[in-house]
Backbone bond lengths (Angstrom), bond angles and torsions (degrees), N, CA, C in turn:
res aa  C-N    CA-C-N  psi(-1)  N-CA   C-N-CA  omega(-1)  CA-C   N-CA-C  phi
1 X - - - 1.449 - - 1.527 110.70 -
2 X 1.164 117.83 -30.04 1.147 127.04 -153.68 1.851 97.03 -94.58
3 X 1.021 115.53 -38.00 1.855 137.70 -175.77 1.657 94.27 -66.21
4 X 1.517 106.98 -51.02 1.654 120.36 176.59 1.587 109.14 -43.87
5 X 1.140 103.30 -74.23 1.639 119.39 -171.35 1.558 97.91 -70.37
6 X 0.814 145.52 -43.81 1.848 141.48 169.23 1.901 86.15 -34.78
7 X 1.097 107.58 -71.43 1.687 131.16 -142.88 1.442 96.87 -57.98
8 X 1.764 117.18 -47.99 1.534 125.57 161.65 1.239 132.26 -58.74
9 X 1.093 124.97 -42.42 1.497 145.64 143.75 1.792 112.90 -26.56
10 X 1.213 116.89 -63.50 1.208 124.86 -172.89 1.765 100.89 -72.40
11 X 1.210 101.41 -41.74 2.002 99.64 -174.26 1.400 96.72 -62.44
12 X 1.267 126.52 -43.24 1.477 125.42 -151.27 1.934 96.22 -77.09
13 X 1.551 123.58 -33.41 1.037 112.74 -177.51 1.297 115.05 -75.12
14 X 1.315 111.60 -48.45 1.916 113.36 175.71 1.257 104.60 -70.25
15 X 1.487 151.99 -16.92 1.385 142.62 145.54 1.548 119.08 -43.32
16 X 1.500 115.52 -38.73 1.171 118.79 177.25 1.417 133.31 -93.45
17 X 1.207 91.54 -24.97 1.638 112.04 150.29 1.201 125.92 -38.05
18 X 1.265 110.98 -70.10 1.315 136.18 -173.67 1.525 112.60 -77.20
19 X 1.229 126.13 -19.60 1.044 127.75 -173.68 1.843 106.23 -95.19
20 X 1.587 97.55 -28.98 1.719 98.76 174.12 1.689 111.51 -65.17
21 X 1.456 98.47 -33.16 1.649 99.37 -175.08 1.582 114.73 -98.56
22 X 1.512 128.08 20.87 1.136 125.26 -150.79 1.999 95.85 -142.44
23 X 1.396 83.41 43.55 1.696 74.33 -171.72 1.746 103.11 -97.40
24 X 1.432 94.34 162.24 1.500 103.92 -169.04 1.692 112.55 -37.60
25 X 1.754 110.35 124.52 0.942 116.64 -175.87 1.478 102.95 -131.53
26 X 1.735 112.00 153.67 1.344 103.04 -175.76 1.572 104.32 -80.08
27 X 1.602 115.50 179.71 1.751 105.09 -175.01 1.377 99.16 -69.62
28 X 1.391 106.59 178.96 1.280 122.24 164.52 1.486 129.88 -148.76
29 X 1.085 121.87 99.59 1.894 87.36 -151.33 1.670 113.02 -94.42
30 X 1.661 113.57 8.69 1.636 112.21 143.53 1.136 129.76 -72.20
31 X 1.429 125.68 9.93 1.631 121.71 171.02 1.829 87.91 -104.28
32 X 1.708 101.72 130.29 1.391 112.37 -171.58 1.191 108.53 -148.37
33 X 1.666 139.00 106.35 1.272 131.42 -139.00 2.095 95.80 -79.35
34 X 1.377 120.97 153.53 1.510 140.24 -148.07 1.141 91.60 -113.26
35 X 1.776 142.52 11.89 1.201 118.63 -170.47 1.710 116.03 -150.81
36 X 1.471 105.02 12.31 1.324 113.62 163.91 1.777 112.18 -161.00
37 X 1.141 104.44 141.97 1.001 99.13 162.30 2.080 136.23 -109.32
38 X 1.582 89.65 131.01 1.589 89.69 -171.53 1.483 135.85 -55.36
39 X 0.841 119.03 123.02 1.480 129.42 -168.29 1.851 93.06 -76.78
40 X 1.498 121.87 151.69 1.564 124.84 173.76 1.428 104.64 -60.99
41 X 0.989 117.38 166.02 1.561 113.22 -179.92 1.458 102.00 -82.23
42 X 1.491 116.65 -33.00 1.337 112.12 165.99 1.494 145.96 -29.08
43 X 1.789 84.80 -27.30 1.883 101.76 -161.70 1.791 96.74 -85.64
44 X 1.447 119.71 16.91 1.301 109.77 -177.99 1.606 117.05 -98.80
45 X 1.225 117.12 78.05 1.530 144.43 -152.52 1.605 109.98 -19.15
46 X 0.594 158.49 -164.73 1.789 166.84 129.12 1.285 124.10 -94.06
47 X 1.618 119.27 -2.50 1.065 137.13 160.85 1.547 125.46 -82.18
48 X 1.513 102.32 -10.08 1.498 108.32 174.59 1.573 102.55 -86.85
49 X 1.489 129.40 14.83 0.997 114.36 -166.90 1.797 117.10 -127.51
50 X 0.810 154.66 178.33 1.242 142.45 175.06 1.146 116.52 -77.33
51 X 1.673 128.57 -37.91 1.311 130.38 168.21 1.366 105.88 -101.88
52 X 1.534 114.18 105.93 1.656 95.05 166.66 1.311 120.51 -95.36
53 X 1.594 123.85 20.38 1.457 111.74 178.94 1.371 103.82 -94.98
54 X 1.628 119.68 -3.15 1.164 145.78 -160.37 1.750 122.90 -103.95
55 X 1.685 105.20 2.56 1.108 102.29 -166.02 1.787 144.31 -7.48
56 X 1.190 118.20 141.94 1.683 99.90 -177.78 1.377 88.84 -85.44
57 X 1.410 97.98 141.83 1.643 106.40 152.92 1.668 109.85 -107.61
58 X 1.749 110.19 143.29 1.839 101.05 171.47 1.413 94.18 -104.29
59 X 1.007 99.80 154.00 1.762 119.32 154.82 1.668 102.80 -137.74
60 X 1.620 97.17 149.72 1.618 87.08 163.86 1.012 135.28 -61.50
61 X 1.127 125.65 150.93 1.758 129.28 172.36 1.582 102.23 86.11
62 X 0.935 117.79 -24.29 1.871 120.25 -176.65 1.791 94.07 -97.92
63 X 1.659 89.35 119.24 1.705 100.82 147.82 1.817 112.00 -132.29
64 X 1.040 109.43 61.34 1.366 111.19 175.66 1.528 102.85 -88.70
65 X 1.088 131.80 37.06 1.653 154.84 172.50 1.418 104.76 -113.41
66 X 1.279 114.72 -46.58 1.553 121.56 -161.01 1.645 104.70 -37.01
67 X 1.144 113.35 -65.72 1.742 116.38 -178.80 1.369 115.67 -29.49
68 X 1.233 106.65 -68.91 1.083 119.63 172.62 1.921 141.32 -46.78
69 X 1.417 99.58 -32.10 1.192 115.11 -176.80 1.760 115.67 -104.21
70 X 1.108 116.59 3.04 1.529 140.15 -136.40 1.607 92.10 -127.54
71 X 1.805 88.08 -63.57 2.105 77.71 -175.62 1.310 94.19 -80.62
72 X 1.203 124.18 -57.65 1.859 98.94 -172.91 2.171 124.66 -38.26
73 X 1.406 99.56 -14.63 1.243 91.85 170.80 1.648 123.32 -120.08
74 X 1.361 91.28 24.24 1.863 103.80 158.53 1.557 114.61 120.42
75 X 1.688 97.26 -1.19 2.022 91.95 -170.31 1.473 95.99 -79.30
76 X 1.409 94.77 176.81 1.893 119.15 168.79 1.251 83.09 -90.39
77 X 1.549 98.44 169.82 1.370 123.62 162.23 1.486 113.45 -83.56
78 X 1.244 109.68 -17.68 1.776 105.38 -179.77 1.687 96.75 -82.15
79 X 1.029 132.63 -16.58 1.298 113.60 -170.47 2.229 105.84 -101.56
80 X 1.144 90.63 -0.30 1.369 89.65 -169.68 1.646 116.10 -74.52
81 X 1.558 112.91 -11.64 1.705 106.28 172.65 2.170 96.54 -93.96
82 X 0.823 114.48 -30.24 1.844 89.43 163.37 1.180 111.89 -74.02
83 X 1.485 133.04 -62.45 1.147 118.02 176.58 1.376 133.55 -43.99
84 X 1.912 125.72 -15.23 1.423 109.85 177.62 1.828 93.41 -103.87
85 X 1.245 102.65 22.50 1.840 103.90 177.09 1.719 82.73 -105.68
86 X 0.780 157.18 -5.46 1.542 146.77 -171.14 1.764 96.74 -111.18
87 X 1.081 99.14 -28.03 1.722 90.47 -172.93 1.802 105.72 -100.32
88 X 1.149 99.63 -7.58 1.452 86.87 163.62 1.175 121.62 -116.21
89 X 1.717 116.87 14.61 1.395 120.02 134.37 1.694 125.46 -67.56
90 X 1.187 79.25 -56.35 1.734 77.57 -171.76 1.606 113.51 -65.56
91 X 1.597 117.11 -54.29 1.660 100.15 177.25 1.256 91.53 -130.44
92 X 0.955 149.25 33.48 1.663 119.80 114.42 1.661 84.56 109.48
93 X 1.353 120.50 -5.98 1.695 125.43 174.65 1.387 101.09 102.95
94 X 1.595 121.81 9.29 1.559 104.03 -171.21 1.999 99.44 -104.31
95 X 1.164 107.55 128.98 1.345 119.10 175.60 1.702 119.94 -56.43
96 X 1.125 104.00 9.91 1.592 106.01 -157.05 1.198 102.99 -135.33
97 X 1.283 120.26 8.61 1.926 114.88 -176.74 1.067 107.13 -109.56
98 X 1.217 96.15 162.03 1.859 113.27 -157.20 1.531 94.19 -138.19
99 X 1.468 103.06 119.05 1.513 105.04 -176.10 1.895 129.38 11.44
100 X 1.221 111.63 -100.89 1.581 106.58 165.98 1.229 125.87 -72.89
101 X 1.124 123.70 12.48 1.329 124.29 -175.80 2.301 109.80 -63.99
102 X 1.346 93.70 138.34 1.981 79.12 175.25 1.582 103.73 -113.87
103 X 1.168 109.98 142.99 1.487 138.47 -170.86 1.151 116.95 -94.32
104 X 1.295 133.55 128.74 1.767 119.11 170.22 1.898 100.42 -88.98
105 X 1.399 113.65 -157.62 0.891 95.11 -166.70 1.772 135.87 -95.41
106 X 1.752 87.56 -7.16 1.507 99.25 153.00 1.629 140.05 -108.82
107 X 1.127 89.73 56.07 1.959 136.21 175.82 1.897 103.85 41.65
108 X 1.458 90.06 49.23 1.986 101.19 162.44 1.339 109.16 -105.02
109 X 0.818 105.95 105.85 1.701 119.74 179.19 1.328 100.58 -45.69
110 X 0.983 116.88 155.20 1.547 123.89 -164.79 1.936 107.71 -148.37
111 X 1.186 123.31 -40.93 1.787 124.59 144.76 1.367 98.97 -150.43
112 X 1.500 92.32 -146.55 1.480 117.20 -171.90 1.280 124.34 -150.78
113 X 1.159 124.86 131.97 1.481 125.31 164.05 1.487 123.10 -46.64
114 X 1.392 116.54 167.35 1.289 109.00 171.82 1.099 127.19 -89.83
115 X 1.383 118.46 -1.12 1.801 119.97 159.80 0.966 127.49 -53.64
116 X 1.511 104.01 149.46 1.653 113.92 -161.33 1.728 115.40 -86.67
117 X 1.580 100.59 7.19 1.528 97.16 -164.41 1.877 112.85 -85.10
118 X 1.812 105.60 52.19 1.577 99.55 -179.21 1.077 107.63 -79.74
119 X 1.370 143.37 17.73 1.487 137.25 160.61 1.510 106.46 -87.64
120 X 1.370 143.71 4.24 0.970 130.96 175.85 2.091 114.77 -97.72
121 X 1.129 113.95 133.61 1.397 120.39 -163.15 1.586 141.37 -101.22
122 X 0.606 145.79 90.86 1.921 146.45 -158.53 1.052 123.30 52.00
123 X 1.364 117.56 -135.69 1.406 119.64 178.95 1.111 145.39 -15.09
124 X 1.765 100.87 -63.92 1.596 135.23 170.48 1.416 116.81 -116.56
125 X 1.187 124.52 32.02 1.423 159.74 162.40 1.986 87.39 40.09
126 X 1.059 106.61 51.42 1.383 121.46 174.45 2.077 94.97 -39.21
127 X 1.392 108.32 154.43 1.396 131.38 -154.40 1.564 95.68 -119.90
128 X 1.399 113.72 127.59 1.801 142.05 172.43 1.639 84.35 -39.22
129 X 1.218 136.34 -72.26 1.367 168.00 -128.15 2.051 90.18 -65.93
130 X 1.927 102.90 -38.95 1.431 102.41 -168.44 1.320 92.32 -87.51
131 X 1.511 135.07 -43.99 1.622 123.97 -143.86 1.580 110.54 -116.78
132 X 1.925 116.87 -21.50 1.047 90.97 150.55 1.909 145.57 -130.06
133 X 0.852 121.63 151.91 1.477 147.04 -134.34 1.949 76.63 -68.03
134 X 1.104 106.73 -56.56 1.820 113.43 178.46 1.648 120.78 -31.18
135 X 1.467 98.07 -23.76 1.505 103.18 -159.84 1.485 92.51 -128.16
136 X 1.379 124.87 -17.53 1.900 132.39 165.91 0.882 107.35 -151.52
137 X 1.494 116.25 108.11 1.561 103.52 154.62 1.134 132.19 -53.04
138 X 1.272 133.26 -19.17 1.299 126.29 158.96 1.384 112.56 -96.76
139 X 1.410 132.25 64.23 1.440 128.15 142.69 1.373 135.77 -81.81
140 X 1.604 90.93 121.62 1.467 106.34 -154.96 1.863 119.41 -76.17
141 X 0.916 93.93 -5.90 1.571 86.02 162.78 1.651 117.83 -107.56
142 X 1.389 117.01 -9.18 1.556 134.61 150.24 1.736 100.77 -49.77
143 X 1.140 117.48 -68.72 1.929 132.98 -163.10 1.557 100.07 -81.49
144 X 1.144 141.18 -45.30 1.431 123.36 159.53 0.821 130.58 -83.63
145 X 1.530 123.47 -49.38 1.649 92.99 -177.62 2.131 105.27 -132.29
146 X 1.436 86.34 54.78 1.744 94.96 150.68 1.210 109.98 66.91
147 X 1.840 128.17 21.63 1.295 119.00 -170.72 1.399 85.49 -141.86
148 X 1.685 86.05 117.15 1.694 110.53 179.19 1.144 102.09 -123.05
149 X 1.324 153.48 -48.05 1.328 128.45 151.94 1.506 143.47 -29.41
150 X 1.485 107.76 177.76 1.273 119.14 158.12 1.974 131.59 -70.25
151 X 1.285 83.53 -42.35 1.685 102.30 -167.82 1.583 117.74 -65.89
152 X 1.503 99.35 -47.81 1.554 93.21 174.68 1.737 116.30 -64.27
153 X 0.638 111.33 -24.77 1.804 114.04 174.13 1.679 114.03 -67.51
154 X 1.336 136.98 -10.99 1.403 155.55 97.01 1.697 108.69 20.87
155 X 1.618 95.94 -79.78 0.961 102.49 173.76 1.704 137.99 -45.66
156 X 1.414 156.18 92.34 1.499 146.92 -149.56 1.546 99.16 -58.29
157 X 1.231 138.89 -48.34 0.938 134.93 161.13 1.881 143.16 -20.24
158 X 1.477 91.41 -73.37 1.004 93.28 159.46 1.618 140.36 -83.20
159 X 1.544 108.99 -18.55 1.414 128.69 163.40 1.985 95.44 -53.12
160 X 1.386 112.58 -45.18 1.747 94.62 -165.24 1.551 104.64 -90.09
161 X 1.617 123.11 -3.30 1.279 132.65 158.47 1.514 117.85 -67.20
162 X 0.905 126.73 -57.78 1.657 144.34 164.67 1.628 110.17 -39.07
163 X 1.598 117.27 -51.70 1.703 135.34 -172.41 1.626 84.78 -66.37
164 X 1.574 116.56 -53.50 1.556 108.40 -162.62 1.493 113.59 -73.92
165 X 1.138 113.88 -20.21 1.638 108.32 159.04 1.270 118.88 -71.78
166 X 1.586 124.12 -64.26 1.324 99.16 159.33 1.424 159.29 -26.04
167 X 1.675 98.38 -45.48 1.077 113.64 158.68 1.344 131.73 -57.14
168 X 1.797 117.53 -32.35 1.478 119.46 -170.91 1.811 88.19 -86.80
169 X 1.381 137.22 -26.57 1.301 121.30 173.75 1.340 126.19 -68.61
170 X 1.323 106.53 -23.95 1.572 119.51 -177.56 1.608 119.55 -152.53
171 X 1.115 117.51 34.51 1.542 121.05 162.15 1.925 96.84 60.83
172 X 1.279 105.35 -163.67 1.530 125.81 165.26 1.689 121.16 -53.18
173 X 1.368 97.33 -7.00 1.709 108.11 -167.04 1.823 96.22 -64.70
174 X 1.404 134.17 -50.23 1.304 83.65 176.02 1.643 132.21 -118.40
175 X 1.393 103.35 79.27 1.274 130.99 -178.26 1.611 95.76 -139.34
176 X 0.920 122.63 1.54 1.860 122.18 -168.60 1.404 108.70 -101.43
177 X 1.985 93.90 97.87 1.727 102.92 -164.16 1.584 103.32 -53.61
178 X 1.522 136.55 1.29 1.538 130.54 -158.95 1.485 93.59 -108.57
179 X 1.417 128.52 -4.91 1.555 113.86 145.48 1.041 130.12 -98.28
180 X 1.271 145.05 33.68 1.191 162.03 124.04 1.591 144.26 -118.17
181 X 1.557 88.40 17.82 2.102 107.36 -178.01 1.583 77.56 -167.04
182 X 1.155 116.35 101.05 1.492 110.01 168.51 1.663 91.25 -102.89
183 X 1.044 150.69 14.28 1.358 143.39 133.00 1.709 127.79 -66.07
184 X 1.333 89.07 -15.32 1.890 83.63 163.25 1.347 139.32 -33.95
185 X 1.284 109.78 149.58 1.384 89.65 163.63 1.325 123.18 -63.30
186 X 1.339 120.30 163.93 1.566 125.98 175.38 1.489 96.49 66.79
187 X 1.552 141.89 6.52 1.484 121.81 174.42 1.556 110.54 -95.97
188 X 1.239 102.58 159.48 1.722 106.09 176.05 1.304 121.41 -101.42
């Protein structure tokens, strides 16, 4: 309980963080994050997948993958229509975006905004705050399962492996735009 509420606690501050300094900005495509470099979206093997004669392709706005890529990395099936409503908020379904980064529509980043949120990661735009140890010592996908960087979260795989730990420590809490925009819609 106590690991839970640590884990919520910490999302809700770097959610709000980031959200004070991350307000609507026009693009820019000289803001270019200094601390990884992007791999093609191409380089995401077909061997990570159950069918590889079958490759996934992303495009934005399309997760007709989600099923598929979701239970092989630990979800239920009951949770898989919120969870592909959270990922096509946050990146739009493309495995390869990095907080402000903008996407055309077959998920090649193309610039970036001027928000500061380049610690946030793929899919479920996973948070610096979970993976590296620099910014929490207790980041929990750093301390379980060995991913302290940026780069492996790149990967769709492990980005929806990483969300499902989070998730089993703290439910939807940090994907829940009402801890960090409590003016949202639908917030109280």
């Amino acid at each position: 309980m106590i690991r839970k509420a640590t884990l919520l606690i910490i999302s809700i501050y770097a959610l709000t963080f980031f959200a004070s300094v991350a307000k609507a900005s026009a693009p820019d495509d000289s803001v270019k994050p200094k601390f990884i470099a992007l791999a093609p979206l191409s380089s995401v093997t077909a061997d990570r997948f159950k069918n590889p004669e079958k490759p996934v392709v992303f495009r934005h706005g399309d997760i007709s993958w989600l099923p598929e890529l979701a239970l092989q990395a630990g979800w239920e099936p009951k949770h898989l229509r919120k969870l592909g409503e959270i990922i096509l908020r946050e990146s739009g379904g493309c495995p390869n975006r990095i907080g402000s980064s903008i996407v055309d529509a077959n998920c090649n980043i193309t610039g970036y905004t001027k928000a500061t949120n380049k610690s946030d990661t793929g899919l479920l735009q996973i948070n610096g705050v979970n993976y590296n140890p620099e910014r929490n010592k207790w980041a929990i996908a750093c301390r379980e399962m060995n991913i302290c960087t940026q780069e492996p979260l790149l990967d769709p795989i492990n980005n929806l492996k990483v969300g499902k730990l989070l998730f089993d420590e703290a439910g939807w809490g940090p994907w829940n735009v009402c801890n960090w925009n409590p003016k949202a819609k639908g917030c109280k």
